[in-house]
TORPA-4810 file (N, C-alpha, C, O; in nm, 3 decimals):
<nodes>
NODE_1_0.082_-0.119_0.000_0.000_0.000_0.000_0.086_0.126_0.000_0.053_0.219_-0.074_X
NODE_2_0.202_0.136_0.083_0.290_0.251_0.083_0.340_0.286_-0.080_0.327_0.400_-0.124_X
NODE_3_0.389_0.192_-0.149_0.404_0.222_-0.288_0.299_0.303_-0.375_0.311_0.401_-0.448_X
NODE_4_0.190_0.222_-0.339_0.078_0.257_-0.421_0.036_0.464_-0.394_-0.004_0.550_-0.471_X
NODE_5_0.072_0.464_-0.258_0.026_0.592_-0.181_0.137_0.699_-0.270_0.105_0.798_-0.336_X
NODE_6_0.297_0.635_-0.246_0.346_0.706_-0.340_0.358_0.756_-0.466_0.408_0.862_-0.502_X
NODE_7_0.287_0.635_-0.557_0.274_0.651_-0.649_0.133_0.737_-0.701_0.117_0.781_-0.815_X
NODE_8_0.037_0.749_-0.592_-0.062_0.859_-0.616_-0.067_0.976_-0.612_-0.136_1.050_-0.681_X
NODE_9_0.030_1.009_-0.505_0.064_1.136_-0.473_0.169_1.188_-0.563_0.174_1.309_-0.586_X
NODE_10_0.252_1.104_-0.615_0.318_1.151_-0.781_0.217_1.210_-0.849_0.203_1.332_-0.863_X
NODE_11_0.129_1.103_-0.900_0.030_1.151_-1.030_-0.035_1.274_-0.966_-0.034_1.365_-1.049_X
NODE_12_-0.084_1.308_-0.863_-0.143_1.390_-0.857_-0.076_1.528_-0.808_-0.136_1.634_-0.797_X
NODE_13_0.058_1.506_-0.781_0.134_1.660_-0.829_0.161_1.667_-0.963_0.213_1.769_-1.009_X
NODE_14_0.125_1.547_-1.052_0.164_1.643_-1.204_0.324_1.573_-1.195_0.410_1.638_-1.254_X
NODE_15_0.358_1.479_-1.144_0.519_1.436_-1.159_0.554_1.305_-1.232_0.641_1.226_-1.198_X
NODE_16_0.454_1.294_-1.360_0.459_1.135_-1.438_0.602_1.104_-1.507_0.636_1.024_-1.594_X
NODE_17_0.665_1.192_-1.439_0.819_1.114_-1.495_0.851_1.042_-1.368_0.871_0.921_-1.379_X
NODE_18_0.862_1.110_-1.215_0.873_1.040_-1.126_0.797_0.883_-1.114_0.844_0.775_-1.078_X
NODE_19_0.681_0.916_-1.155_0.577_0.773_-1.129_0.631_0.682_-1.223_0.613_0.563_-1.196_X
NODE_20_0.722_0.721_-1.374_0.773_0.634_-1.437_0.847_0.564_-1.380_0.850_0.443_-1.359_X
NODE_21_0.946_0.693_-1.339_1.084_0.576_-1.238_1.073_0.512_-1.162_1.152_0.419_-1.143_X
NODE_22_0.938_0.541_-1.064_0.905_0.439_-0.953_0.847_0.327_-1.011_0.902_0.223_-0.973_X
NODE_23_0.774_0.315_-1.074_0.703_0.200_-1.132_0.829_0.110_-1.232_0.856_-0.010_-1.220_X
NODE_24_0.870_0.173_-1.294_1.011_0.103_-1.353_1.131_0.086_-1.238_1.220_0.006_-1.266_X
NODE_25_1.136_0.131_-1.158_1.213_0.057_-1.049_1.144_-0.035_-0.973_1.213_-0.101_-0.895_X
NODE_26_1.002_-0.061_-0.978_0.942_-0.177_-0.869_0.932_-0.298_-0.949_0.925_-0.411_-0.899_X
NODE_27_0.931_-0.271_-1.082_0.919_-0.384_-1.198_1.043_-0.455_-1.172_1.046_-0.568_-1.124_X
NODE_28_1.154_-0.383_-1.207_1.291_-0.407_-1.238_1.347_-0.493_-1.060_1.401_-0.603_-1.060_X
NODE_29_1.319_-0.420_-0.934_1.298_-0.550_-0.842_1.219_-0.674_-0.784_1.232_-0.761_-0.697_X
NODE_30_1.129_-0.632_-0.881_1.048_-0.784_-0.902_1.114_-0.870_-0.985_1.096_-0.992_-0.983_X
NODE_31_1.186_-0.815_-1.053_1.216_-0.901_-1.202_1.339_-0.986_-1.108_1.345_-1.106_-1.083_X
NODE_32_1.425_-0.881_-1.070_1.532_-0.930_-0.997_1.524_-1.007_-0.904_1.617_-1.087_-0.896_X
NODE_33_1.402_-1.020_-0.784_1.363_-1.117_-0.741_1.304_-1.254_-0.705_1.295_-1.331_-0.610_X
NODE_34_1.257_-1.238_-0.872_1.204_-1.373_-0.925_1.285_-1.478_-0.938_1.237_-1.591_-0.920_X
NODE_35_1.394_-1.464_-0.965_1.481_-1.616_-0.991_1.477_-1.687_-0.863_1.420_-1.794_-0.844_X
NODE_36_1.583_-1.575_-0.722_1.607_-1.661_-0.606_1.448_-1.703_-0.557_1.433_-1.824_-0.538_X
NODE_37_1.359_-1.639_-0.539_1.265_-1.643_-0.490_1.241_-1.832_-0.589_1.236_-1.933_-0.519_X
NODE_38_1.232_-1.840_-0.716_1.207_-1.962_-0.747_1.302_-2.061_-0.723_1.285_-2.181_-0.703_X
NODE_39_1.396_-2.003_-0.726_1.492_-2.148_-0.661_1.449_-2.171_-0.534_1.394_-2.277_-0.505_X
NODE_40_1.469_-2.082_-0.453_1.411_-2.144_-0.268_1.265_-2.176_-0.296_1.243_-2.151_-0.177_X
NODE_41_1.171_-2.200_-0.332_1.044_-2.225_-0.292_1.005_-2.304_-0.406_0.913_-2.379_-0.372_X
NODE_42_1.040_-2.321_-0.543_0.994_-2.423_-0.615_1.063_-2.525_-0.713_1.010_-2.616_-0.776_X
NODE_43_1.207_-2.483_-0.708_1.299_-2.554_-0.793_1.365_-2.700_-0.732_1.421_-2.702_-0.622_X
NODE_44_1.352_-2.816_-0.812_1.333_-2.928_-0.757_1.481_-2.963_-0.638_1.592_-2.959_-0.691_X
NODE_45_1.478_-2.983_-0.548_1.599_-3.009_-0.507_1.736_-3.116_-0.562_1.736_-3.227_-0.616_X
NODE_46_1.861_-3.010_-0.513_1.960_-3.126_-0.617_1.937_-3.217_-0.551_1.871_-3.233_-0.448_X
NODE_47_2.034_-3.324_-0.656_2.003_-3.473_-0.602_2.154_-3.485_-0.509_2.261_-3.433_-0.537_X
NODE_48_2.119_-3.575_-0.387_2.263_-3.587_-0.290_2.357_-3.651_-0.365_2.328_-3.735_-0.451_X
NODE_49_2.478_-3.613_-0.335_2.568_-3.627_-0.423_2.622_-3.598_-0.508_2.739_-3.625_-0.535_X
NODE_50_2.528_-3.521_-0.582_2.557_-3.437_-0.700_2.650_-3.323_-0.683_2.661_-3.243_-0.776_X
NODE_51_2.684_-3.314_-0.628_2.803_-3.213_-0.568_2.877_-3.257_-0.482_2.812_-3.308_-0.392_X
NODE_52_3.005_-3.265_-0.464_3.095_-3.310_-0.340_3.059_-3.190_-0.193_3.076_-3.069_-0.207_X
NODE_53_3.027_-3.231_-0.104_2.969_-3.154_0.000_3.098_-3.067_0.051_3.193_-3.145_0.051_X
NODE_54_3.138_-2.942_0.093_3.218_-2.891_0.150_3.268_-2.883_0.273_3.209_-2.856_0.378_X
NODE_55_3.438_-2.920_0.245_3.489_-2.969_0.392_3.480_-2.849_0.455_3.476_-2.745_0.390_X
NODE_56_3.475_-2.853_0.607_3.494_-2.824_0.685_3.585_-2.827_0.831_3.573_-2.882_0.941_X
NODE_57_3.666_-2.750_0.776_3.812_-2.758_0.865_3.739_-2.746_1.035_3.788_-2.788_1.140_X
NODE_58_3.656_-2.700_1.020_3.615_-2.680_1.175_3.467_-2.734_1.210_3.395_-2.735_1.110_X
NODE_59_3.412_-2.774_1.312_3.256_-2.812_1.334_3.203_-2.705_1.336_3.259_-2.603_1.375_X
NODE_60_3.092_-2.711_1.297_2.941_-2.601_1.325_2.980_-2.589_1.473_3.051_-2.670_1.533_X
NODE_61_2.911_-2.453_1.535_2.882_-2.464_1.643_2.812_-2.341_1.705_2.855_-2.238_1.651_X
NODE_62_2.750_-2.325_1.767_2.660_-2.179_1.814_2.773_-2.063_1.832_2.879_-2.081_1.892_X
NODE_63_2.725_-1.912_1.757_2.765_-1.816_1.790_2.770_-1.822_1.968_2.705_-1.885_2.050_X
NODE_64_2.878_-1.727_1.979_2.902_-1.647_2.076_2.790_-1.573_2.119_2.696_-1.559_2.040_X
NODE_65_2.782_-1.511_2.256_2.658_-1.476_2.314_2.695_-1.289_2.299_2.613_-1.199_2.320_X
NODE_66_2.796_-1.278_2.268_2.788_-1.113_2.246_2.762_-1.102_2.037_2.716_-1.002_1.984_X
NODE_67_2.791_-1.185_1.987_2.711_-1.207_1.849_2.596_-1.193_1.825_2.557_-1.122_1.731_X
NODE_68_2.497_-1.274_1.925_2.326_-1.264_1.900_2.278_-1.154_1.987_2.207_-1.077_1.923_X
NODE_69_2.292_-1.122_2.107_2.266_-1.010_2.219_2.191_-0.924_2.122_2.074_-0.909_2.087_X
NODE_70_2.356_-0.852_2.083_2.218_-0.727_1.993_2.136_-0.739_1.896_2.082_-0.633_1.866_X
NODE_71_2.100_-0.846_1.823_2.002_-0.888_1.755_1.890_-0.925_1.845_1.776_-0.917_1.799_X
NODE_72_1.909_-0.967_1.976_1.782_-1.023_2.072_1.731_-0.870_2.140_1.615_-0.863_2.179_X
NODE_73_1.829_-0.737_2.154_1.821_-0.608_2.212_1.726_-0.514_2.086_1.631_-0.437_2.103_X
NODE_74_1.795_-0.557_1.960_1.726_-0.476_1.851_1.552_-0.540_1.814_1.453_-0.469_1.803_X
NODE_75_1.554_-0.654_1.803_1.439_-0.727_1.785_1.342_-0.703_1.961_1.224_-0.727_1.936_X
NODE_76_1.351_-0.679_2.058_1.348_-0.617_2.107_1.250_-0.500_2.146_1.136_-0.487_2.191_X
NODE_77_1.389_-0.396_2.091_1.315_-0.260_2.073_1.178_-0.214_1.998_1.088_-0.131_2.013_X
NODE_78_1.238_-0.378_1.857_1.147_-0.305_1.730_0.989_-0.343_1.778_0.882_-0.308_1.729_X
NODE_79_1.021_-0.439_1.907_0.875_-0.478_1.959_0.800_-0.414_2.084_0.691_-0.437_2.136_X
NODE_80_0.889_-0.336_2.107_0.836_-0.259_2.173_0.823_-0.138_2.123_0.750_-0.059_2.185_X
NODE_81_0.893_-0.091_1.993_0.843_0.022_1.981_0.741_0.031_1.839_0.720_0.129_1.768_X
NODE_82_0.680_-0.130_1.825_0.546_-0.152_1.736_0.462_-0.164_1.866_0.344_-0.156_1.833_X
NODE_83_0.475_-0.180_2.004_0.393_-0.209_2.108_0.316_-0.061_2.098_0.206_-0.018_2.064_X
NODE_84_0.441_-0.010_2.149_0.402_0.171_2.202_0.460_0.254_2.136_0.550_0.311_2.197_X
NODE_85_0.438_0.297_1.991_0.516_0.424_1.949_0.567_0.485_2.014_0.687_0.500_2.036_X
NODE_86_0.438_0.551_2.073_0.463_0.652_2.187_0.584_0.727_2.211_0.630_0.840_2.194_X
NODE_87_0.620_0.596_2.268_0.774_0.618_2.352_0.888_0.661_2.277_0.997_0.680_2.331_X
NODE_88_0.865_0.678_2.137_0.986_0.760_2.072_0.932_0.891_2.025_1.000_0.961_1.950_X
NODE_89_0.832_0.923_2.059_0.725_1.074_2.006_0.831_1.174_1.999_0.862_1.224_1.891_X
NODE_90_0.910_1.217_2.154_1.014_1.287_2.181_1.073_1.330_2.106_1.065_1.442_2.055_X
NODE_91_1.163_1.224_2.082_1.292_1.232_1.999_1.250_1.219_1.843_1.327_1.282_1.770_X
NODE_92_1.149_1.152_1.779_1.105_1.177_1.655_1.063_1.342_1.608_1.083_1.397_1.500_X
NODE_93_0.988_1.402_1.750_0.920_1.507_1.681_1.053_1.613_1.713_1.077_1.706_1.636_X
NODE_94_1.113_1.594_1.805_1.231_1.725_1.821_1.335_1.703_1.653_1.391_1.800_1.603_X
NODE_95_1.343_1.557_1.586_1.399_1.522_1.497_1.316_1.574_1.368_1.383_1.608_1.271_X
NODE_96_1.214_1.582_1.363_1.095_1.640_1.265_1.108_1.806_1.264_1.113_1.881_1.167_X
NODE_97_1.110_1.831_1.381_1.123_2.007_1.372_1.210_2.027_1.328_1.194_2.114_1.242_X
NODE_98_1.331_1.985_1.336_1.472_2.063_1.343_1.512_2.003_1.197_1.603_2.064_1.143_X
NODE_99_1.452_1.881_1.117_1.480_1.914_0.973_1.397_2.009_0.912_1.444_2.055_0.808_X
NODE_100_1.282_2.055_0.949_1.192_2.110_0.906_1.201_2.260_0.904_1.138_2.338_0.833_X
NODE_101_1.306_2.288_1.013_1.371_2.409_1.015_1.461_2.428_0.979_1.520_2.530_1.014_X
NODE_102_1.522_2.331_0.883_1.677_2.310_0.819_1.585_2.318_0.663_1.608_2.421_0.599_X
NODE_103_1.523_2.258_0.623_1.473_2.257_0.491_1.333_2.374_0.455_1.278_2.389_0.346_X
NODE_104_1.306_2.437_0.570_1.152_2.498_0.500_1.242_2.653_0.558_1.190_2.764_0.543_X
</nodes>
């Protein structure tokens, strides 16, 4: 829907070169996304063996706990701050004025 919103509010300032480029750039990453997207979800799996499997000088083994942390701190935030906007109002709107007084 956000695309679509952008792309209305193009046409309706009168900016159909912009709406070109957007629409020819959403094509052009669809296009680009079509292959992997069909290999992971519908392309038949190789057959075992068919490739010599890659050594591994070392075993698998779980990351380190300062590796995942900030991914468990960021995932997180992003749920708490889809919980309660709110809580960044502050710092968004003091961040909103002060470009707004840099650009207008």
């Amino acid at each position: 829907m956000s695309k679509l919103t952008i792309y209305l509010a193009l046409a309706q300032s009168g900016l159909w070169w912009a709406v070109a480029v957007a629409v020819f750039t959403s094509v052009l990453t669809m296009v680009a996304l079509m292959r992997p997207f069909y290999r992971v979800f519908w392309a038949v799996p190789a057959v075992a063996g068919a490739r010599e499997a890659p050594v591994r000088e070392k075993p698998v083994r779980e990351v380190p706990a300062f590796m995942w942390a900030p991914m468990v701190v960021l995932a997180a935030l992003c749920l708490l701050l889809g919980l309660a906007p709110g809580l960044a109002y502050g710092l968004l709107h003091q961040a909103a004025a002060l470009l707004a007084g840099v650009g207008g």
